[in-house]
NUMI-783532 format. One record per residue (C-alpha): residue in three letters; x, y negated, z. Coordinates in steps of 0.001 Angstrom, whole numbers, padded with zeros to 6 digits, always signed. Layout:
N
ALAXYZ;...
***
This chain:
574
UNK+192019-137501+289304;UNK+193648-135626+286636;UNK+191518-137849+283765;UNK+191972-141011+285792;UNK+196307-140818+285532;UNK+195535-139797+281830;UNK+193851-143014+280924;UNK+196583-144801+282869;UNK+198735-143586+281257;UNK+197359-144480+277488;UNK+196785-147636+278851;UNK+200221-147713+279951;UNK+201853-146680+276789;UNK+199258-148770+274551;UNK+200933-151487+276171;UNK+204405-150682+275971;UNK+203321-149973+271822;UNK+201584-153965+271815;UNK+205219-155353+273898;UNK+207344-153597+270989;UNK+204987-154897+268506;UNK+205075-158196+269687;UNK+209497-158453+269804;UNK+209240-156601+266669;UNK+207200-159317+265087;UNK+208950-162198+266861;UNK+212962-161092+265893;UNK+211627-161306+262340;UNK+209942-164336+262753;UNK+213314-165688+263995;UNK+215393-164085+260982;UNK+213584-165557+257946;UNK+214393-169179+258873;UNK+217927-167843+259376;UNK+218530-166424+255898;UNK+218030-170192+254203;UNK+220538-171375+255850;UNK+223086-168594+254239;UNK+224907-169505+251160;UNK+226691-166478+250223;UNK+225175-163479+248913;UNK+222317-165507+247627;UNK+220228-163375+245753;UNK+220599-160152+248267;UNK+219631-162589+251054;UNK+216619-162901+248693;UNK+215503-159706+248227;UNK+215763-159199+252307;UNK+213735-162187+252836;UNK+211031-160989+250535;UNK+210980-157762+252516;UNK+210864-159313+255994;UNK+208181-160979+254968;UNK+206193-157939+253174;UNK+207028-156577+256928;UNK+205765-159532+259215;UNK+202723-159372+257188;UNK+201821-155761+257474;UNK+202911-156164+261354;UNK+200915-159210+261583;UNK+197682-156702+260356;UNK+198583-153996+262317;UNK+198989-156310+265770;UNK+195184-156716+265342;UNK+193699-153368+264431;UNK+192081-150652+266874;UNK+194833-147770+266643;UNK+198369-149012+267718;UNK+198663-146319+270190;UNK+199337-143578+267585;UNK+202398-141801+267576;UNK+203552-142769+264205;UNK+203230-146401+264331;UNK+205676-145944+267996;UNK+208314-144356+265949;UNK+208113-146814+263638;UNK+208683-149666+265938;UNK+212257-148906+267628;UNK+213891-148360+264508;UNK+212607-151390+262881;UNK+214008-153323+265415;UNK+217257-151678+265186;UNK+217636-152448+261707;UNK+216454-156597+261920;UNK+218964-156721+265097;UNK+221657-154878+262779;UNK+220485-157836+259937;UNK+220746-160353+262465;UNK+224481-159664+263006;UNK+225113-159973+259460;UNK+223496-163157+259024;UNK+225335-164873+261572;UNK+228873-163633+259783;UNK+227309-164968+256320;UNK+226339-168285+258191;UNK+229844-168387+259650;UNK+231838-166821+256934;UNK+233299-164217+259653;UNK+232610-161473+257758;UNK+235611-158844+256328;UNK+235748-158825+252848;UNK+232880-159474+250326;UNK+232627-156030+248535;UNK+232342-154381+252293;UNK+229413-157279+253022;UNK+227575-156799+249769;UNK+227773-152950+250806;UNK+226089-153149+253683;UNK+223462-156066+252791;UNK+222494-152762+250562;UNK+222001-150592+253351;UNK+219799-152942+255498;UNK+217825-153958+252195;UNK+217225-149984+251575;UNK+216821-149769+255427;UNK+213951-152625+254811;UNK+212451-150834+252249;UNK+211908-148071+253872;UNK+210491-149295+256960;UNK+207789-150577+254224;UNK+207214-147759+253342;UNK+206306-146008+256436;UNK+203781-148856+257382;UNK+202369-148276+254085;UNK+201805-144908+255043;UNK+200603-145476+257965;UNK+197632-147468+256514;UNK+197249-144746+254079;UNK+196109-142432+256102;UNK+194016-144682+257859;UNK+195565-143980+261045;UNK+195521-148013+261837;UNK+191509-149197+261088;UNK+190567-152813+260866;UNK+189129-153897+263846;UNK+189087-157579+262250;UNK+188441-159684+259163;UNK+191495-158148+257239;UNK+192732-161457+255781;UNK+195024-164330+257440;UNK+193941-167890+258095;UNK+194601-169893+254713;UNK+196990-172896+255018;UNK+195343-176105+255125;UNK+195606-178522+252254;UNK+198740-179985+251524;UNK+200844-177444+253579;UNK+204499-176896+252653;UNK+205955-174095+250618;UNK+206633-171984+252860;UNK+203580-171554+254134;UNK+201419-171198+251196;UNK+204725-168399+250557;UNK+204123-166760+253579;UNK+200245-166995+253130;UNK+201173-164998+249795;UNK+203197-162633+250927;UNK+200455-161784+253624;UNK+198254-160736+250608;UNK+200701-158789+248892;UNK+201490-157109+251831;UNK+197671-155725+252568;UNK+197527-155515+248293;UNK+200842-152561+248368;UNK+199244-150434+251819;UNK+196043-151407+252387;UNK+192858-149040+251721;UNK+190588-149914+249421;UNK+188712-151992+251389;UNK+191576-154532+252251;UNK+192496-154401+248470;UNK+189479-155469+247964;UNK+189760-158455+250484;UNK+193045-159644+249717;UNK+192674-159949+246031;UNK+189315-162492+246566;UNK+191706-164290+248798;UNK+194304-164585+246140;UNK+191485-165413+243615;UNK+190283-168306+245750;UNK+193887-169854+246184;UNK+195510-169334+242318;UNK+192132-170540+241249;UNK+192306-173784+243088;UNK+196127-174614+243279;UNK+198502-174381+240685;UNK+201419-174119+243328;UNK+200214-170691+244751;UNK+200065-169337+240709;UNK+203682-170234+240355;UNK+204836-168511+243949;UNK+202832-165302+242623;UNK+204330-165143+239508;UNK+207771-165673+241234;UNK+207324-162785+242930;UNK+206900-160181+240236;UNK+205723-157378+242680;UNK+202321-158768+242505;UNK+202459-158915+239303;UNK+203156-155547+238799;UNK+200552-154569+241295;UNK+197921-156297+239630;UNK+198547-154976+235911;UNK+197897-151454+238185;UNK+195048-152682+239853;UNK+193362-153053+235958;UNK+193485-148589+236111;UNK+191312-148956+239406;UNK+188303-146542+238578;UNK+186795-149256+241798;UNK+185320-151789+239351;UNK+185259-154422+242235;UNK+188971-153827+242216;UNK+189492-154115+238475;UNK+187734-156933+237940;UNK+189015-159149+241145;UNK+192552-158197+239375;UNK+191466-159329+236095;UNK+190265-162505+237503;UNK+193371-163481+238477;UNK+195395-162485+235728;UNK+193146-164628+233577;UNK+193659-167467+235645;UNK+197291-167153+235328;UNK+197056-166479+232206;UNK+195832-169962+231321;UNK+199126-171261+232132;UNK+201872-171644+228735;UNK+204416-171076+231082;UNK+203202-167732+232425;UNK+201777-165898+229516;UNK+205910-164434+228886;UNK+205773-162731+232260;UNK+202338-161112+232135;UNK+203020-159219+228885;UNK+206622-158449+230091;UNK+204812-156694+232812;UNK+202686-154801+230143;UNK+199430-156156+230699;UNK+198242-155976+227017;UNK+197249-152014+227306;UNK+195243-152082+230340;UNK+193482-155025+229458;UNK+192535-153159+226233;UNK+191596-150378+228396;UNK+189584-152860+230386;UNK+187716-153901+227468;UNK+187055-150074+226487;UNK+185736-148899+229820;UNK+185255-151755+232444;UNK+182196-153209+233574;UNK+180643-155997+232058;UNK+182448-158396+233708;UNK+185636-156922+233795;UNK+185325-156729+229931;UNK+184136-160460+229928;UNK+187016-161612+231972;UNK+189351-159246+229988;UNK+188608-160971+227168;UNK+188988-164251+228040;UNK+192165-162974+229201;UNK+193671-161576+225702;UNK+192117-164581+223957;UNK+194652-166421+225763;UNK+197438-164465+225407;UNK+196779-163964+221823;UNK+197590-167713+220673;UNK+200628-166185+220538;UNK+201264-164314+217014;UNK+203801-161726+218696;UNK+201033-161220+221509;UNK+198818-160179+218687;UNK+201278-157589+216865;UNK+200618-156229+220431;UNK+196878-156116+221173;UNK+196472-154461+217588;UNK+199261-151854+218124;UNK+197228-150919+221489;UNK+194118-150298+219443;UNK+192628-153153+220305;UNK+191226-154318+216639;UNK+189206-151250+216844;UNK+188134-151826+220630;UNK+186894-155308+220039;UNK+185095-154722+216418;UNK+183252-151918+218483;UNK+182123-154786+221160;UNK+180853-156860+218309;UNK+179005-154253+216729;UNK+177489-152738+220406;UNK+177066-156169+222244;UNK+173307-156488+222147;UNK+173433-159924+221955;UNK+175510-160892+224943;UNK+177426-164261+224210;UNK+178743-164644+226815;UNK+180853-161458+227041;UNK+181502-160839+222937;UNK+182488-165064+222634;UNK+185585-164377+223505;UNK+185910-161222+222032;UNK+185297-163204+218725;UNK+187971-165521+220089;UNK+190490-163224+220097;UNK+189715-161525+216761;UNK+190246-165196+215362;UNK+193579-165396+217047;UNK+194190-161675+215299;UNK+193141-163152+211721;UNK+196369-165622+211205;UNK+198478-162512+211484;UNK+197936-161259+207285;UNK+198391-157665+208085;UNK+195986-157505+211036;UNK+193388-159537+209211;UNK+193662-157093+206612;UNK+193099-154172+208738;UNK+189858-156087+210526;UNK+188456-156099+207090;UNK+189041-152277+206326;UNK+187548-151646+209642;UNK+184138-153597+208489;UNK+184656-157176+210420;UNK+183049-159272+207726;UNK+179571-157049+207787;UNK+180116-157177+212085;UNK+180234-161026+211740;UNK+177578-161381+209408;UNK+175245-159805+211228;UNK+176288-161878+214165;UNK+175663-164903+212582;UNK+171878-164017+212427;UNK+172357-163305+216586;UNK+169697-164930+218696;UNK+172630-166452+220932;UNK+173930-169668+219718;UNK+177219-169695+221102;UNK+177992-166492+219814;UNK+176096-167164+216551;UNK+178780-170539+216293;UNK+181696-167950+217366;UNK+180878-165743+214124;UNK+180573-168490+211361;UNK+184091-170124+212355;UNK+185295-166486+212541;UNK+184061-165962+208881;UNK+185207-169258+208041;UNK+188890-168711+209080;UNK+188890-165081+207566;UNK+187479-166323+203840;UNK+189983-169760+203935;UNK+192248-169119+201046;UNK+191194-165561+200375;UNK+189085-165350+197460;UNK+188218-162051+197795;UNK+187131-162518+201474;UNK+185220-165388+200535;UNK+183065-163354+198024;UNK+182919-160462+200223;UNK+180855-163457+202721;UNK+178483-164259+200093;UNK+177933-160816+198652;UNK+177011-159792+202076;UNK+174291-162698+202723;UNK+176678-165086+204304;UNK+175038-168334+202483;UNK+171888-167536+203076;UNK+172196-167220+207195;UNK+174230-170371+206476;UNK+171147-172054+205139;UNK+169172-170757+207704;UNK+170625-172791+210321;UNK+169715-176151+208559;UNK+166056-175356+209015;UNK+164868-178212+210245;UNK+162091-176326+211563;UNK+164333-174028+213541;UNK+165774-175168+217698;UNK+169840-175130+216603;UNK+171836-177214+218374;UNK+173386-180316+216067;UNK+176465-178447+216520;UNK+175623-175204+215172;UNK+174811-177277+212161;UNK+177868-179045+211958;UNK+179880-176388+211791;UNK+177146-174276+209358;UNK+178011-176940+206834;UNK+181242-177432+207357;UNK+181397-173467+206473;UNK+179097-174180+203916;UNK+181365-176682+202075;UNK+184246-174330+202683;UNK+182618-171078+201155;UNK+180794-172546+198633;UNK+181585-175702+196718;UNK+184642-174536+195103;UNK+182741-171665+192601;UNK+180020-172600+190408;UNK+178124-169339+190925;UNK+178542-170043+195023;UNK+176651-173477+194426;UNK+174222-171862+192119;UNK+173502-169314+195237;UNK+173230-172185+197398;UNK+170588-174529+195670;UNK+168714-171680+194781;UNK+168095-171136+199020;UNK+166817-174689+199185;UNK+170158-176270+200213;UNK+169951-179740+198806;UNK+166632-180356+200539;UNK+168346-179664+203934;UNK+171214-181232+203200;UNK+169074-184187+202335;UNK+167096-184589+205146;UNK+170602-184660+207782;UNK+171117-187120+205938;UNK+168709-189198+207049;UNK+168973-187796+210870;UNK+169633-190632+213295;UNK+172211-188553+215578;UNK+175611-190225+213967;UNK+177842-186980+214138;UNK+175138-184848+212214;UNK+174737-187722+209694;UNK+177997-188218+209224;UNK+179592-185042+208490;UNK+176182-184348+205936;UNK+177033-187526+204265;UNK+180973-186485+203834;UNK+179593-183163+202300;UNK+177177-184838+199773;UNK+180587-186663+198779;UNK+182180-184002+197991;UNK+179147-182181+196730;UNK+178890-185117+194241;UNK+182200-184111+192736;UNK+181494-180281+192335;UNK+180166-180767+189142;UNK+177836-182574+186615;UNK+174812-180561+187414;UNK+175098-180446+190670;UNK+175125-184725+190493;UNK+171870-184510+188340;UNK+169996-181513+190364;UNK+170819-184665+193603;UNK+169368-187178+191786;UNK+166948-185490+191013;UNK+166090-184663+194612;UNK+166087-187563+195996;UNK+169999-188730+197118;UNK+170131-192222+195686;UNK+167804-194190+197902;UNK+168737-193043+201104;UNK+172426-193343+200213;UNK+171332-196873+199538;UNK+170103-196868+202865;UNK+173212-196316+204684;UNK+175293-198756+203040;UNK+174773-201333+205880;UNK+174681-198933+209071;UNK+176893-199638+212053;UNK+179292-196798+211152;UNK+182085-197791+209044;UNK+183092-193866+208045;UNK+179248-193274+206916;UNK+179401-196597+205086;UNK+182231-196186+202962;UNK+181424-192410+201961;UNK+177578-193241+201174;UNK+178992-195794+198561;UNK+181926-193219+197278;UNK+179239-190742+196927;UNK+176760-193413+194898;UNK+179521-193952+192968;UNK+179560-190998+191307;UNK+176613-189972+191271;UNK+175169-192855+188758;UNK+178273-191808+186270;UNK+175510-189629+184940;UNK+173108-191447+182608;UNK+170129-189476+184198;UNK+170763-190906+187157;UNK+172130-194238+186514;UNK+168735-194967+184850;UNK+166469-193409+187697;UNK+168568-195641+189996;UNK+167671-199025+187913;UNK+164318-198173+187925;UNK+164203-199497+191869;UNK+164680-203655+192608;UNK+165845-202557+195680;UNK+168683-200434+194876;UNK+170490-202894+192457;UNK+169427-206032+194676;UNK+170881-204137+197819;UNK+174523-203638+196293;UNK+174534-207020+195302;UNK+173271-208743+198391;UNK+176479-206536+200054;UNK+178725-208753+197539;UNK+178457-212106+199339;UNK+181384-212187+200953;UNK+179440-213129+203957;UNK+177752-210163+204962;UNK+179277-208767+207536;UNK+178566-204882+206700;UNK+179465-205696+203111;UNK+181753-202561+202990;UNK+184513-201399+200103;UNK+183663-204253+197303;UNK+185246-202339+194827;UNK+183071-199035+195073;UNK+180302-201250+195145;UNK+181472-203473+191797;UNK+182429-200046+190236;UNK+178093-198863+191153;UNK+177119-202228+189515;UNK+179896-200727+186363;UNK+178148-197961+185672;UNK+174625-199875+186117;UNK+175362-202402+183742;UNK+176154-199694+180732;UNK+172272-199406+180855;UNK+169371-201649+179619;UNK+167382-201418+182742;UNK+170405-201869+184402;UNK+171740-205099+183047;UNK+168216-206303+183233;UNK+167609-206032+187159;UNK+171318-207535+187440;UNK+171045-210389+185519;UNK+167620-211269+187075;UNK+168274-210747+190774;UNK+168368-213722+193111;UNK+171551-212638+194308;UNK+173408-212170+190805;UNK+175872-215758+192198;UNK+177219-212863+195101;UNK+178990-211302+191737;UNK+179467-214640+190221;UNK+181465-215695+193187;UNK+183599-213261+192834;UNK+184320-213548+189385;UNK+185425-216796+189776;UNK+187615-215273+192757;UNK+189157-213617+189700;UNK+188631-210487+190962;UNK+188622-208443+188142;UNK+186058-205526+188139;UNK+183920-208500+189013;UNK+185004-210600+185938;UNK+184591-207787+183573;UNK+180612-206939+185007;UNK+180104-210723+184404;UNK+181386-211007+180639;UNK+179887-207868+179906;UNK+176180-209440+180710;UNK+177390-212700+179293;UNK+178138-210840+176303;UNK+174962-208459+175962;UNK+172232-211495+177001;UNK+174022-213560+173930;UNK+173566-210640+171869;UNK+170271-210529+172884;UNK+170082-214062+171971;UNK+171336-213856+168506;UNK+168664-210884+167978;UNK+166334-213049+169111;UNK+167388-215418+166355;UNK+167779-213200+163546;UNK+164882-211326+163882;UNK+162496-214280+163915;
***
């Protein structure tokens, strides 16, 4: 009998505990609407809102767990409804403007905010100690697309609420909620940034030793962190260090999403000043140098050290600290994407530094370069994009740097992307043989030599304007030298090609000019003049001449002149 009134009575008093509960939950629920209707006091009536709804959330966990029968949580109850009655009272005088005197309101919208606050704090102690245990999926139903506001607030505050007092294991829970929503909707980033609590808590989350908090936190600072707008707040809230931190000591993916994190954050020069007065320079040289090969994770890491090099200072600290060795060796990496990562690196760090940019090729940097132009090799056309680009940028501004280069084999490569049928590729290797061409005399004769000529005659008439126009700039010069200008005669095709591009009625006939200044050069040469005057389309220049155009004119009098020459030589020798 004696254990049969017992259980009554817990039964009795768990129900009483769910009633209180309930009106608990329900006054609230009936006081946060109220408080947007008050125009006084605005930013107090804030700060209480925020708090009633940190406390309908933790309520709204505790209504479903196993334990509300505990003593604790029944102490908690009565004097949490005192105080939201208490608020109540001074809402309606706010709404009405019955209240007596401001400085007395403000006074004691203080108490019931520290009142609040406090009442947090219990429940967060309560969870603590694990007196209430989940008995249910620990987070709330997710608005539905398109919901207002103040849901998707609400939905927020939920999170944060089960974020500041939950155990581990709602933590855990509430921050792949958050993930899920900030990832997918730009609105629910800006109401978490709004509130900088969660903010705060996350940047504490990063010190987690629980790796599956750390990197569910760093997930969503990184998503944030790809907003402009944003950035300011996250490094107010001293997020630099801990990332760092991160990068030291987290798991692989933490360190991953870390960096993606501080690559963002470090477009911003004053952002780097930060990251490399944290240590980080050293932290993410160490990465590179200890990566085993993982793209992946050290890509950004690169990303961010390339954000690092435009401040001068820190770029000359990275290469104290050995950075250009580090990147050289990652541009021989197996991974392409981080092998791409490196060369730009190196590229940025040697632009405009001489001594960098020696430092490169001292250290191998050409020949890897080279390396990537193997035709023979499985890169990517964009790895070899940017290998020449970096090529032309280390190398054709010192004679003993293009010396280096043709001595790997360069012209042969360079040569043979120039005949590749992918448009980009071909492109960018015909721009480089341009400005190849005007390195310096040798260099033109070593190209003619090789083999440039004819298949720069080739792409006179391709589709592509760009490639058009530099094939015939890069001609140009290159029959200036005698050497070449006669090797170039020696082919009907070459000299009947430019001049079938003269009739003003080809359609790909190109810049007429570059092409008049080719025929120039070619008619200061016996073989030259020869195929000129005898080619079936020699009226293409005459037309023009009597266009009065004048580099057209002056090719035409000059063969006049030399064929009546030859003429009177004719006449005087017989």
């Amino acid at each position: 009998m004696e254990e049969e009134e017992e259980e009554n009575q817990s039964l009795l008093e768990l129900s009483i505990g769910e009633s209180s509960l309930r009106r608990a939950m329900e006054l609230i629920s009936s006081l946060i609407p109220l408080t947007y209707s008050i125009k006084v006091f605005h930013v107090k009536w804030q700060l209480i809102r925020n708090k009633l709804e940190e406390l309908i959330s933790g309520l709204t966990a505790a209504e479903n767990c196993d334990s509300c029968e505990n003593s604790a949580f029944s102490d908690l109850i009565p004097s949490l409804v005192l105080t939201v009655n208490h608020c109540y009272d001074l809402a309606r005088q706010c709404v009405d403007l019955s209240y007596n005197g401001k400085l007395l309101m403000q006074s004691n919208l203080d108490v019931v905010s520290a009142k609040f606050e406090l009442h947090i704090k219990n429940l967060g102690g309560i969870y603590s100690t694990r007196i209430l245990t989940h008995g249910y999926p620990i987070v709330v139903s997710r608005p539905s697309n398109g919901a207002c506001r103040d849901d998707m607030k609400f939905y927020v505050g939920d999170l944060f609420t089960r974020l500041k007092i939950g155990d581990l294991e709602m933590k855990s829970q509430a921050l792949v909620a958050l993930s899920e929503v900030v990832g997918e909707d730009e609105k629910y980033v800006k109401i978490v940034v709004e509130n900088g609590e969660i903010i705060a808590l996350l940047v504490n989350f990063l010190e987690f030793s629980e790796m599956e908090i750390q990197e569910e936190s760093t997930k969503i600072i990184s998503i944030i962190a790809g907003f402009d707008l944003y950035r300011g707040v996250l490094v107010g809230a001293g997020i630099i260090a801990p990332l760092i931190r991160v990068l030291e000591s987290g798991s692989d993916l933490g360190k991953e999403r870390a960096a993606r994190t501080l690559q963002k954050l470090t477009k911003n020069s004053d952002n780097a000043w930060s990251v490399s007065a944290h240590g980080g320079v050293t932290a993410l040289l160490k990465i590179c140098t200890n990566g085993n090969g993982k793209g992946e994770s050290i890509t950004p890491v690169c990303g961010i050290l390339r954000n690092l090099s435009g401040v001068e200072e820190i770029k000359r600290f990275m290469v104290e600290e050995g950075a250009i060795s580090v990147f050289i060796k990652l541009m021989r990496s197996k991974d392409e994407a981080l092998q791409i990562s490196a060369i730009e690196f190196l590229q940025i760090m040697a632009s405009g530094d001489e001594s960098i940019r020696k430092m490169v090729i001292r250290e191998g940097g050409i020949y890897s370069l080279v390396c990537v132009l193997d035709p023979s090799s499985s890169f990517s056309s964009k790895a070899r994009e940017i290998a020449l680009r970096a090529i032309e940028s280390l190398c054709f501004s010192s004679t003993s740097s293009l010396k280096i280069l043709m001595g790997y084999g360069f012209l042969n490569r360079l040569l043979f992307f120039l005949c590749n049928d992918e448009v980009s590729v071909q492109e960018l290797a015909v721009k480089v043989t341009y400005n190849l061409c005007v390195t310096s005399e040798e260099t033109k004769k070593a190209m003619g030599d090789a083999g440039f000529m004819p298949e720069l005659v080739k792409l006179l008439d391709v589709k592509s304007f760009g490639i058009r126009e530099m094939a015939a700039e890069a001609l140009s010069d290159l029959v200036l030298v005698p050497r070449n200008r006669r090797r170039f005669a020696q082919e009907v095709y070459n000299v009947e090609r430019i001049l079938k591009l003269l009739d003003p009625d080809e359609r790909k006939s190109g810049n007429k000019k570059v092409l008049l200044s080719i025929l120039m050069s070619l008619s200061s040469c016996n073989s030259g003049r020869r195929k000129i005057q005898r080619s079936a389309y020699l009226k293409s220049l005459e037309k023009l001449a009597e266009a009065e155009v004048m580099d057209a004119k002056r090719i035409v009098r000059k063969l006049s002149s030399n064929r009546f020459r030859s003429i009177l030589n004719g006449i005087w020798n017989s």
